[in-house]
N, C-alpha and C positions, 0 to 999 in steps of 0.2 A: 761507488767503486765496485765492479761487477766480485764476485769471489768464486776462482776459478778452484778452489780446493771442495765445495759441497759436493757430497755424492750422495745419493736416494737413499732413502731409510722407509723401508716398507714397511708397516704397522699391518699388524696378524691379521688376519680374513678379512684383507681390504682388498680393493680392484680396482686396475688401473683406470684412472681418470677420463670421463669423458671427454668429449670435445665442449669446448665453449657454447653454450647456449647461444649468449649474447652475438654470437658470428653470426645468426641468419638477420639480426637484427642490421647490419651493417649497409644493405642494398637498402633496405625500408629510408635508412636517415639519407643514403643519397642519391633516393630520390625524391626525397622533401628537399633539401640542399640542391639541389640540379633547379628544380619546382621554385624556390626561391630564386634562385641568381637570375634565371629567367623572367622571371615577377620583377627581379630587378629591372631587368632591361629594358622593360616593357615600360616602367615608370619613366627610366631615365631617359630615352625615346619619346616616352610622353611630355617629359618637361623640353625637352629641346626644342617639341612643336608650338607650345606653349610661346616659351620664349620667340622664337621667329615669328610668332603673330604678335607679340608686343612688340618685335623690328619693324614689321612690317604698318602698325598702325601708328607709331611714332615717324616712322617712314611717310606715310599721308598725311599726319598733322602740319610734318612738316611742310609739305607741298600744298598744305588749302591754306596754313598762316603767310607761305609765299603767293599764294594765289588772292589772299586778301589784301596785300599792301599793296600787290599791282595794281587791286581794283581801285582800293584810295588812294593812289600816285592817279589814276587817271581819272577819277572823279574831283580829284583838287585840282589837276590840269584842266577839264571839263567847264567848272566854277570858273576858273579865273577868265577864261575865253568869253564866257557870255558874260560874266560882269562887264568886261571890256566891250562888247557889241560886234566880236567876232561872227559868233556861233549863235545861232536863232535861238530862244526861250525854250521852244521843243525841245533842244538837248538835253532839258532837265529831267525828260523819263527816260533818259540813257544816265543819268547820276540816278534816279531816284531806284531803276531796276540795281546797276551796280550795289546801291544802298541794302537792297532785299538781300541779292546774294552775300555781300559783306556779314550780314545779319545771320542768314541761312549758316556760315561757316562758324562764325562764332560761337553763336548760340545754340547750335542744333549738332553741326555735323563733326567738330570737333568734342566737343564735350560727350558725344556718341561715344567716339573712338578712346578719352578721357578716360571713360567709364568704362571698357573694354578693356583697355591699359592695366587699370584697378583687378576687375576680376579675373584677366591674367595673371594680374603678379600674388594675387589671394591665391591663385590656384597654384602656384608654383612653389608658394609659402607650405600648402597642404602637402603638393607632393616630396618637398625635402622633409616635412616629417616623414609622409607614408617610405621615403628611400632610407631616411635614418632608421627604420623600423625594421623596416625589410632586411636593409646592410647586418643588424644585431641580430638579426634571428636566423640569416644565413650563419654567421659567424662562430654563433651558439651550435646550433646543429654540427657547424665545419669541428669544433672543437668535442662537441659528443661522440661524433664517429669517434675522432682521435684517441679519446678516453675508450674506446670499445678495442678499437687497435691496438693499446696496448696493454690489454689483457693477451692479447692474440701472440705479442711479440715475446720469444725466448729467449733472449738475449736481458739477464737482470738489469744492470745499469741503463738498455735503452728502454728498455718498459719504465722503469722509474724516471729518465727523463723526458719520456712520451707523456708518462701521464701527470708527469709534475705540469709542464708545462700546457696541457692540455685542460687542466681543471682549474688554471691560476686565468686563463684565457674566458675560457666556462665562467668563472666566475666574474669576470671581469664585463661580459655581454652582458648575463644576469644583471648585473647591478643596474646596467646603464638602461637594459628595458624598465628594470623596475622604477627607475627615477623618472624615466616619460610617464609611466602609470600614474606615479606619486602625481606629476605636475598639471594632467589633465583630471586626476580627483579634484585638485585644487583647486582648478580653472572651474569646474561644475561645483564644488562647496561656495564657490564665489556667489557665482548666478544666481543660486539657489538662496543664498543668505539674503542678495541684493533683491530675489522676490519675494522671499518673506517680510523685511522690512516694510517693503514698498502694498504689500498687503492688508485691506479691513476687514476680510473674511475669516472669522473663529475657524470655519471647517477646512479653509485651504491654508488655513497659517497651521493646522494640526495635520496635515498632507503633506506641508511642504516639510514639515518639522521630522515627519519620518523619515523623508528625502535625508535630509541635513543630517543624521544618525546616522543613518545607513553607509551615507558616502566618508563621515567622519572617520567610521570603526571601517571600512576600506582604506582608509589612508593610513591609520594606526598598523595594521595588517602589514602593508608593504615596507611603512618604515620601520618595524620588526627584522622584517627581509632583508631589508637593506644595511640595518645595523648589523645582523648576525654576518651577512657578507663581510661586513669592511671591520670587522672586531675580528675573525675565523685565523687563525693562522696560517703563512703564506706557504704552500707548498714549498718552495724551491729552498722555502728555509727549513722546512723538517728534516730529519734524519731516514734511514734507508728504510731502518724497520718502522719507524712511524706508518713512512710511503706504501711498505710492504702488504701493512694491515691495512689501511686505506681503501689499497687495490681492492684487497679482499672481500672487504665488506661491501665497497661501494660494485663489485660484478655480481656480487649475492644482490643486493636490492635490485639491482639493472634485468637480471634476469627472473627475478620475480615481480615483474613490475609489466602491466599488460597498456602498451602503451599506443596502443591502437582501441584501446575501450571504446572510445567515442566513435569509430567507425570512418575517422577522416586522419589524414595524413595530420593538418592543422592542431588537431583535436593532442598532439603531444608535446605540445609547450610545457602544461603543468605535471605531468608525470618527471619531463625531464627539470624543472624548479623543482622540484620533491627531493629528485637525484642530487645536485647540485647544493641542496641549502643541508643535506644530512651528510653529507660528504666532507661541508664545510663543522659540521657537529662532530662526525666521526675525531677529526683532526684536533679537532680543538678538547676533547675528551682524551684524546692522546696525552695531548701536553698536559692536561691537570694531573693525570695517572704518573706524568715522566718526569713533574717537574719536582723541583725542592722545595723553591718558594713558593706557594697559591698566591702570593700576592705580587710575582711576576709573571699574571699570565699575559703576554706579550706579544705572542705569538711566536715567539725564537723559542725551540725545543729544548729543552733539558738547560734554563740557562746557567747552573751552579753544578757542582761537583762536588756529591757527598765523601769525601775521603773514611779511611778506616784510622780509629783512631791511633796515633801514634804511642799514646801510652799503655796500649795494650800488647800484653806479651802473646807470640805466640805458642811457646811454650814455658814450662819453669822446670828446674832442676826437680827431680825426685824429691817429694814430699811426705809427711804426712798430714793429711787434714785434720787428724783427729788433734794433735798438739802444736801447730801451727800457727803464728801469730793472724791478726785479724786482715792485714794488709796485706798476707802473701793469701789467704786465702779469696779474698774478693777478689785478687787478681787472678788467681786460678778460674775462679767463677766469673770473670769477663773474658777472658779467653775461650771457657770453656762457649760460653753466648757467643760471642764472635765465629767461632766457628760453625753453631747450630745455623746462624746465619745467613753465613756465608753458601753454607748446604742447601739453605730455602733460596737461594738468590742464584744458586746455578739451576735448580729445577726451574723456576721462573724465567731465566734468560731463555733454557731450553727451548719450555713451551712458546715466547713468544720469536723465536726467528726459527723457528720450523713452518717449512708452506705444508699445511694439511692438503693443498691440491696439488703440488708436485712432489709430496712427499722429497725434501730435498732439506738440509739442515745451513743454516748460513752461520758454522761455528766460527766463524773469525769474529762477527760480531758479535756473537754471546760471550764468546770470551771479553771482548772491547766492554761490555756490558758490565761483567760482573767485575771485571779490572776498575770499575769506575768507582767502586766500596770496596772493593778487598786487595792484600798484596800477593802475587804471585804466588809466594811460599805458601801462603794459607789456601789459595784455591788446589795448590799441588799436594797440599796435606789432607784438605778436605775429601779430595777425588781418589787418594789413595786408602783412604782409610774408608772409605766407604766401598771401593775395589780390592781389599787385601782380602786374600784366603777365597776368593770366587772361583767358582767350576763353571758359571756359565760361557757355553760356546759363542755368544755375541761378541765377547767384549776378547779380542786380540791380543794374545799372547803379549807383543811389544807392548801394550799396555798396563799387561799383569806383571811382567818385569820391571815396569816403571814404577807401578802400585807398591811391589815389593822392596825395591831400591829405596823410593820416598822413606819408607817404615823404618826402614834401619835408622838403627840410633836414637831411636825416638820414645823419648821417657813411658813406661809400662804405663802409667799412671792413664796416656792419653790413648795409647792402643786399644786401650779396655770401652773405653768411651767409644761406641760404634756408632757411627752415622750412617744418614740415610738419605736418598735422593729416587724423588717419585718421578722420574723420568724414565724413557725406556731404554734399556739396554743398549741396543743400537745409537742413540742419542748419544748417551753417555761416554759410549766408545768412539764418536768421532772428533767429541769433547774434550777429553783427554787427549786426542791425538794433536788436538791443534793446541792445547796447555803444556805438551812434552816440546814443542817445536821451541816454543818461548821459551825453553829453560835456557839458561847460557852455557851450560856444558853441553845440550845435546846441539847447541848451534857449532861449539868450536869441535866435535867431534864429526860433524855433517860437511862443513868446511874443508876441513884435513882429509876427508875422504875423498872428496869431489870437489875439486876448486874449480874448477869450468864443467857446467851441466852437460850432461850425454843428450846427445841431439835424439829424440825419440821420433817417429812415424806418429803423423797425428790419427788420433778417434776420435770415431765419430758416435754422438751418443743414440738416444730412442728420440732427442727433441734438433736432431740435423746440427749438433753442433758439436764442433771440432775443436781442442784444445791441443795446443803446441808447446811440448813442454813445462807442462803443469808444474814439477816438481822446483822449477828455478824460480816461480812467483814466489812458493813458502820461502824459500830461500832469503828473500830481498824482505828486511825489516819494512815493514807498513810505510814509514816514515821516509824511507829512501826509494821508494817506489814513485817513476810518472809512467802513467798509465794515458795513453789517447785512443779515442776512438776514430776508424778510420773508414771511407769506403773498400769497397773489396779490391777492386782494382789498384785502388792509389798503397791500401794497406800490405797488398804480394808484391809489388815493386820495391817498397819499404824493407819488408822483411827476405826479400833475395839481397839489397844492397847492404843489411846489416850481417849478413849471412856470411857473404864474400870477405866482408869485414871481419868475421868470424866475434862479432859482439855480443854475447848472452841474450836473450829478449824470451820471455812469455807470451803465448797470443791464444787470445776464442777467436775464432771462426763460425761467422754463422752465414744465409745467404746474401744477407743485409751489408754486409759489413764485418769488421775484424776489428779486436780491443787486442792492440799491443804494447806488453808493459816491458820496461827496464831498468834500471839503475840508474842513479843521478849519475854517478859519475860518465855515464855512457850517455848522458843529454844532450849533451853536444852533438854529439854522431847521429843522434838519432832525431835531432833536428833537423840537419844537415840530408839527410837523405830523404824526411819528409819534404822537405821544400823541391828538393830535386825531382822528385817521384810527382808533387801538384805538379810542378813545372813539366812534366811529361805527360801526367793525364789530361788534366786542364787546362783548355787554351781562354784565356783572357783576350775579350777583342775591345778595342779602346779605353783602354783602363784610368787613364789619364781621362777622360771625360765623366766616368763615375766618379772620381776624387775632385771633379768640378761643379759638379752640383752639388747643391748645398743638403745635408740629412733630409730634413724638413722637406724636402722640396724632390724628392728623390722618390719615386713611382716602379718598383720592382716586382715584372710578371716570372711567378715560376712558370717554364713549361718544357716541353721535350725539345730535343737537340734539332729537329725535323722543322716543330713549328716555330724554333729562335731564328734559324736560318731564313725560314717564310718571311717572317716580321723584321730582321735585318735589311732584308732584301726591299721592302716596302719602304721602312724607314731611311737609307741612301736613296730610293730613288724621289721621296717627296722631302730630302735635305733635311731632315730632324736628326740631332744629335743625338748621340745610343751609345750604353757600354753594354757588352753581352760576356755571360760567363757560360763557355759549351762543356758541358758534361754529360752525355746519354738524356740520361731522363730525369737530370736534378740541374737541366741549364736552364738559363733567367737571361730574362733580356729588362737593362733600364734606361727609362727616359726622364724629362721632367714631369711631375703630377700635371702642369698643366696640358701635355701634349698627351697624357695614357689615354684619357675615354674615346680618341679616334684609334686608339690600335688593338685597344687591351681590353675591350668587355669582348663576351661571352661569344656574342652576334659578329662585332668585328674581326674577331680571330677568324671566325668560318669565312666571312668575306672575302679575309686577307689571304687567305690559303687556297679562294678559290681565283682571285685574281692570279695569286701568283703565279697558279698551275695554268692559267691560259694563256699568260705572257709566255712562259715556253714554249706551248705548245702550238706552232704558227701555221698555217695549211702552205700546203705543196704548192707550187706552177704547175701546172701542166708541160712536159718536155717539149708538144709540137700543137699549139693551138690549132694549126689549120688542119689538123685532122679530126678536132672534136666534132662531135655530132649533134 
């Protein structure tokens, strides 16, 4: 959920943020990815020649096994004629050559082609692994970039779901290269055992014997890999600040990470395995730190919920400790814990949903955080009592008034008791700002002041991103908020039809796209205009034939609105059924998998765009032939 209320908190003689290292790195991965997909081409190209020489030499068997049974139809016709005393004895060196040829076919020049057949289809066998390898390590790189892109992206909730889905993908190729590694170790621990066995040499059974260790502790290796892969928890199942710190860590490794060492494009497999299996650490060190139970580490984030205990008072009536029974005074002294607690768990939440790189505070979550141990009043007491009686200029006056309010009425006993919170001032104060909103008297007096939000002019901030009305998101309880993320186009038709509507709604704007939120009760409407608004940007052409092919069988090219139209136009005129979805430069055009590799690799797109551009363009007549020269 993006949180459009964080505003920048600049930490004293600090300066503003560089640019992303990791962005120069982005042309490098795509043009190892370009470098692949081409590699692909070239395989799949290569298997198709492959194959057509197995057509072709299945093709002549078949023609010399028709060519042999003619001979013996006419060499049994041949026989029976001179048995009879038709045909002179000589005829027998016309059966006896027929016989050589028969022989010739059988035994030489089919079993040729037999054998041809074979090491075609051995080769074919090699090259679907060499395209399975190829396909993973394009796929791997397509998803690195992606993870590098969404360091790039300003927009929080699309960077978190850039790079959720980007390193659950990452990780996903990972595993599947590492399991070809595991099964070709295998396949060579095999040979290797099966010649030592078969071995009477002391000196090469102690050679082969190093072999056999060597390739063992490499299988051990990988299936290490492959476990910590498929145990790591699932990104899309973590939580935002998990996500957050993730980011973090894993752009800090990426950019200290020299991943051209080796001097060849090739040479950064394992730098990016480094990336990928510590990313998968990073995550899963999260969840031991987040979770309750250690003996639910499951990969689901945070699965239990430590409450605060119920029998603990927040405060007690005026005491004295000194003559006090034993039970109001332990209670005192669990209250009084509770709160020292409570004081260490907002410093805590503090530091982690603050970005040291965009200096930016994400208080709605730390509040969600520390709401998950403590009850409102105690985080509203805590914050107050550690805010009463302040002179510092950070922390805003609506805050000191709020500080001061909390106090009132509140037993001498606890006033005295000062608490403390190692966070920064700045911090602190947008902290409270977002713990004053949750009160329920500062909601029903926010209400009564403003029951439909004042339509504001948006701003635009230092990261190009524009907020529409910020103040009516705080508005809308967490719970009663749907939030969608939309393109830019489809999301300004949206928000003019909800406008005219004169409907409440919240929106960022960035160039990407727009995140606009509203009230359930207003879901309806704001369905209703999304569908309208697809229905306007996006034209659907055959849509009933993508709901006719079956998931499974469904073969879906992203590409620009330019080249769908190219490949539509290809596809009518050689009769292949197509559904295409036109949108700028996020249209797709689908067919069945078995009919994509004539329209959809790399090679045949440029084909198809060069055919199509010459089908239009036709040469002239000449107006009067008889004057040509």
């Amino acid at each position: 959920m993006p949180i459009q209320e964080n505003e920048e908190v600049r930490q004293p003689q600090e300066t503003e943020a560089s640019a992303h290292q990791s962005e120069t790195l982005l042309p490098i991965f795509n043009a190892a990815y370009d470098d692949h997909m081409d590699r692909l081409d070239n395989l799949q190209e290569h298997k198709a020649e492959v194959q057509d020489k197995i057509s072709k030499s299945e093709n002549k068997i078949a023609v010399l096994e028709e060519k042999a049974a003619k001979l013996e139809a006419t060499n049994a016709m041949l026989g029976e004629l001179i048995d009879h005393g038709k045909l002179p004895k000589i005829a027998q060196k016309i059966i006896d050559a027929n016989a050589d040829k028969i022989k010739a076919i059988q035994e030489r020049q089919i079993p040729k082609l037999e054998s041809s057949i074979q090491k075609n289809t051995d080769k074919i066998a090699k090259l679907d692994d060499r395209i399975a390898v190829v396909k993973l390590k394009a796929e791997k790189l397509r998803n690195f970039s992606n993870v590098i892109r969404s360091f790039l992206t300003p927009d929080l909730q699309k960077r978190r779901e850039l790079f959720r889905e980007s390193m659950d993908g990452l990780r996903s190729s990972s595993k599947n290269l590492l399991d070809i590694d595991r099964n070709t170790a295998q396949s060579k621990l095999a040979k290797l055992s099966e010649q030592y066995e078969k071995s009477d040499s002391m000196t090469e059974k102690y050679k082969l014997g190093q072999k056999i260790e060597t390739v063992k502790s490499a299988i051990s290796s990988i299936e290490a890999k492959i476990h910590k892969l498929e145990t790591a928890p699932k990104f899309q199942e973590a939580d935002d600040h998990t996500v957050d710190k993730t980011i973090a860590q894993t752009e800090s490794e990426i950019e200290q990470t020299d991943f051209l060492a080796g001097g060849e494009i090739s040479d950064m497999e394992k730098p990016m395995e480094t990336v990928t299996l510590d990313s998968a650490e990073y995550l899963r060190n999260a969840e031991i730190s987040m979770e309750d139970d250690l003996n639910m580490i499951d990969g689901i984030i945070n699965n239990g919920k430590k409450e605060e205990r119920p029998d603990v008072p927040l405060f007690l009536e005026e005491i004295d400790v000194s003559t006090c029974d034993d039970a109001t005074l332990q209670s005192f002294r669990e209250s009084a814990k509770a709160n020292m607690e409570c004081a260490k768990e907002i410093s805590q939440a503090l530091s982690q949903n603050y970005d040291y790189e965009r200096y930016t505070l994400n208080s709605e979550q730390a509040f969600h955080d520390v709401r998950e141990k403590f009850s409102d009043d105690r985080i509203a007491f805590v914050l107050a009592n550690v805010l009463q009686g302040t002179s510092d200029g950070r922390i805003s006056k609506e805050v000191k008034d709020f500080a001061k309010d909390t106090m009132q009425n509140i037993p001498e006993l606890y006033t005295k008791r000062k608490l403390f919170l190692s966070s920064h001032a700045g911090l602190i104060n947008l902290f409270a700002k977002t713990v004053m909103q949750a009160q329920p008297e500062k909601q029903v007096e926010k209400q009564a002041e403003k029951p439909i939000p004042e339509k504001k002019e948006p701003q635009r901030n230092r990261s190009g991103i524009r907020k529409i009305n910020p103040g009516y998101y705080r508005q809308i309880p967490p719970e009663d908020r749907v939030i969608t993320n939309e393109p830019a186009k489809v999301g300004a038709i949206i928000m003019t039809d909800l406008e005219k509507q004169k409907i409440p709604l919240s929106a960022v704007e960035t160039e990407k796209g727009v995140t606009i939120t509203v009230s359930k009760e207003n879901e309806g409407a704001f369905r209703a205009a999304e569908d309208k608004a697809k229905d306007t940007h996006v034209r659907l052409v055959n849509p009933e034939v993508f709901k006719q092919i079956p998931q499974a069988e469904r073969a879906i090219q992203p590409m620009s609105e330019k080249e769908a139209q190219e490949t539509m136009q290809k596809l009518e005129k050689d009769g292949i059924p197509f559904s295409a979805r036109l949108d700028g430069e996020k249209s797709a055009v689908t067919v069945r998998k078995s009919e994509a590799p004539a329209y959809f690799s790399r090679k045949k797109m440029k084909k198809l765009a060069q055919e199509v551009k010459a089908e239009g363009t036709k040469p002239k007549e000449p107006k009067n032939k008889g004057q040509e020269l």
